[in-house]
N, C-alpha and C positions, 0 to 999 in steps of 0.2 A: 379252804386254803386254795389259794391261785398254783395249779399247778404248774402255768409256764412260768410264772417266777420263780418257783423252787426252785427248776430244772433252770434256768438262767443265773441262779445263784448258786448251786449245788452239782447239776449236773456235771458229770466226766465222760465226753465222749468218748465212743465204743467199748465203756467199762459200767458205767453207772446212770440210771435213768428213774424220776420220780413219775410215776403212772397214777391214773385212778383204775384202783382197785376193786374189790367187791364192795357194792352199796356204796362206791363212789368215793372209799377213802383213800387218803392220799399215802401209798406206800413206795418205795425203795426199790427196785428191783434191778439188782449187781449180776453179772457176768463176767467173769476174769478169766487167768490159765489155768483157775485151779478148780471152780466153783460159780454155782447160779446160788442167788438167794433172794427172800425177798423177804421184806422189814414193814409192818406196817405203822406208820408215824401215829397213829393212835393204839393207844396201848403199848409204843415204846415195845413194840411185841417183836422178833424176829416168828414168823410162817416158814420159812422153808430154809432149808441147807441142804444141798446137794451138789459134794465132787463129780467130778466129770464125768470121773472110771466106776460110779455108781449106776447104775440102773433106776433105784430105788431111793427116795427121799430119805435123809436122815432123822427128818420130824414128821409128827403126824399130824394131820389137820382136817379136823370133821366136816366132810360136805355139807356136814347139815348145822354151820356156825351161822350165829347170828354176825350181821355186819351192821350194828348199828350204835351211834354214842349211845352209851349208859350200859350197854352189856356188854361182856367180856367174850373173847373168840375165843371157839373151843381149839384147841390144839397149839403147835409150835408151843415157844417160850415167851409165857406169861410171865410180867413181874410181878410179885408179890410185895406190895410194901404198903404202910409199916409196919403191918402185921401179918402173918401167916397164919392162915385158918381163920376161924368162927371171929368178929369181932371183941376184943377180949376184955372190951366193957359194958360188953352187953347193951349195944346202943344204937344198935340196929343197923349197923354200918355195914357195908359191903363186905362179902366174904373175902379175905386177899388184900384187903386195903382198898386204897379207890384208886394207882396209879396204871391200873390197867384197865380201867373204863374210861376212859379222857385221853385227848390229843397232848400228845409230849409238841417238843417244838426240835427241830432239826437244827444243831449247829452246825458241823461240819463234816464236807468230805475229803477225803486224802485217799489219793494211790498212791500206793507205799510200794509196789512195783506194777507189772505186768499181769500177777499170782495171789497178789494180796489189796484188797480195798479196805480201809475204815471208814464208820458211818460213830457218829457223836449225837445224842437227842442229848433236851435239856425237858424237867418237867423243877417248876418253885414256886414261892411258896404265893407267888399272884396269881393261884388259882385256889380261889375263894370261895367254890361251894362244899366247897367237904369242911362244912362248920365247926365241926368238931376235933379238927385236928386243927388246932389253932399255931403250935410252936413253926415259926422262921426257918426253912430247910430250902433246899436245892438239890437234885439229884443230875449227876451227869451216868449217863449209859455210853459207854464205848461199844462198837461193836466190829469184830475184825473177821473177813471174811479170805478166805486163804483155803491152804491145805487143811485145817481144822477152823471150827470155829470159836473165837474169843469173845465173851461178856464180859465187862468188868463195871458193873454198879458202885458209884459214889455217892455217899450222904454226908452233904454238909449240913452242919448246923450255923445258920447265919444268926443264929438270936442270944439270947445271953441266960438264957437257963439250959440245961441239959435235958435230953428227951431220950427214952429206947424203943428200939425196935424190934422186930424181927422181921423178916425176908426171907428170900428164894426166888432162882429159877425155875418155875413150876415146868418143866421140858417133858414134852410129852415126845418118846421115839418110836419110830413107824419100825414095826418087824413083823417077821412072817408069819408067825403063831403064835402066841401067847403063853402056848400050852410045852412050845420046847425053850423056850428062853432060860436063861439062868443068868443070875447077878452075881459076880466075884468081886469081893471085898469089904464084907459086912459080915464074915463067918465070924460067929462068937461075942457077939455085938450086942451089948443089949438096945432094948427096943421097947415102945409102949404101942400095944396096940390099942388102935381109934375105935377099932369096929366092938373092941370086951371093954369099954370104958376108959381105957389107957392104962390096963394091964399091963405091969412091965414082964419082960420072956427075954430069954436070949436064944439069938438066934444061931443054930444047930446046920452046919454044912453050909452050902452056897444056896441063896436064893431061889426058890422056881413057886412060878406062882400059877396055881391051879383052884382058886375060885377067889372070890374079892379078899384085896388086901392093900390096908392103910397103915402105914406103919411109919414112924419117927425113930429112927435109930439114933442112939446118943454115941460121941467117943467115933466113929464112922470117919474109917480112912479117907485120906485125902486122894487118895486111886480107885475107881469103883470100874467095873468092866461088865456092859452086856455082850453077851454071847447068843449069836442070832441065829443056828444051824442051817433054819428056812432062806436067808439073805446071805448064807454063808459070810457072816461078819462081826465083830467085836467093835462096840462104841467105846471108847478111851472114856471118862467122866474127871478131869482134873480141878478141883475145888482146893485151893491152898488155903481159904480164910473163914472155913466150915469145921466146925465138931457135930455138924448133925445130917443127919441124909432121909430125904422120905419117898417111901415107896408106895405107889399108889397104882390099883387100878380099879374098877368098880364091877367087871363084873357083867352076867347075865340079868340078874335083877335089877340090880340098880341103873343098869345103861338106859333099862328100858322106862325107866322114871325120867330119864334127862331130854330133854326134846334137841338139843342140839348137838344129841349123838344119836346114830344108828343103833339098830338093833346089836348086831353082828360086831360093832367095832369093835369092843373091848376085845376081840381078839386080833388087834392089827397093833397098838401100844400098847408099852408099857410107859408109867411117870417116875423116875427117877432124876433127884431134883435135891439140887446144892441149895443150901442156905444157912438161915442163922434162927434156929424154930425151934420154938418152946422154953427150954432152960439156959439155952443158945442165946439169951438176950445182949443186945449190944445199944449200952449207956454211949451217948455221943456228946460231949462237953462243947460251950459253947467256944464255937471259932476253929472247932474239930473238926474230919473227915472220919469216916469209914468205908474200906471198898470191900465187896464180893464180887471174886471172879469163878469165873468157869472157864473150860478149855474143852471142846469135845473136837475130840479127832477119830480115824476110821484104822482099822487095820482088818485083814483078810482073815474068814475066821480060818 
């Protein structure tokens, strides 16, 4: 991608600027009164979110990601689409889909004030190596970058049979320990755990996780709250268009299997992550849309 044409077609002075990034791709990188961020145009990914009056980044992102097409970055907000998890016909297909290994394409910018910037990617359906997703779609990604930050994923269907999905924001959050964190808002909730076969369990008090944990919560309010002692802060999680919530982190063993995580990290995030996964399936009729949104904002713990 020509970066000074983005920035001649996209850019907003002293608020918004397309840069090359790690391994040379072409990301987003916004400054306003409220918030830095930066977006990377492949992968349709947002990397970082960070209010002013922060210290600490709100997302997590592994020094040790890969930046290259065909593999996915480890950290910030991954999109998940069309499917969430394992490919679900066994077809050898990327974990997650394929919308977050390929370059989205940038529609538009707008400053909506001083405090707030939106950014618009497009990813459709003329891109034609994922052979095996054959059905006519288009996806628009809003992304509003302010006092909190806002995702709102749409899926059209441009073709004339219907198709389903599932999705999520796979949102990895940078916190101080792993080991004092707590999650409110999934008390009593049942849940399948990934790691016993998809055991269902329900879950008993408020979240704290003290060794790996993959979990799919069904029925999962639309308000979920981390509570961060070490950053002294509470991440707001608001999903209006979700019956499902998954909690992930991997852990001392498993980190040490993933080459584009550190030893050590799994205690710096936790993945708490809106979407529409497993029984959450969403049927899209042709000449339909569907959105998921997110909303994460900060409050003092």
């Amino acid at each position: 991608m020509d970066i000074q044409q983005l920035n001649r077609d996209f850019g907003i002075a002293g608020q918004l600027e397309i840069i090359s990034g790690q391994g040379g791709l072409p990301m987003i990188k916004i400054d306003n009164d409220s918030a830095s961020a930066l977006i990377s145009i492949y992968g349709g990914q947002v990397l970082s979110f960070q209010p002013l009056d922060q210290a600490e980044d709100v997302l997590f992102l592994s020094q040790q990601s890969a930046y290259t097409e065909g593999k996915a970055i480890r950290g910030g907000i991954p999109v998940c689409w069309p499917w969430f998890g394992p490919d679900p016909k066994g077809l050898q297909r990327p974990n997650h889909g394929f919308v977050r290994n390929h370059f989205w394409q940038l529609a538009n910018t707008t400053t909506i004030s001083a405090s707030e910037t939106k950014v618009s990617l497009l990813f459709n359906e003329t891109y034609k190596k994922e052979n095996t997703w054959r059905q006519p779609f288009m996806l628009l990604l809003d992304i509003g970058i302010g006092p909190s930050l806002q995702l709102k994923l749409t899926t059209f269907n441009t073709g004339d049979t219907p198709f389903s999905i599932t999705q999520a924001f796979h949102s990895y959050f940078r916190v101080g320990d792993i080991k004092r964190v707590k999650i409110f808002g999934l008390e009593d909730c049942e849940y399948f755990d990934k790691l016993e076969q998809g055991t269902q369990k329900t879950q008993k008090g408020v979240v704290a996780v003290t060794k790996e944990v993959d979990r799919v919560y069904v029925e999962a309010r639309r308000d979920l709250v981390i509570v961060d002692p070490v950053l002294q802060r509470r991440i707001h999680i608001n999903s209006p268009d979700t019956s499902t919530a998954v909690v992930w982190n991997p852990w001392s063993k498993t980190s040490k299997k993933m080459p584009d995580l550190a030893n050590l990290d799994y205690r710096r995030f936790i993945c708490v992550e809106a979407g529409n996964v497993a029984f959450d399936l969403i049927k899209i009729q042709p000449g339909s849309q569907f959105s998921l949104q997110a909303n994460y904002s900060l409050r003092p713990d």
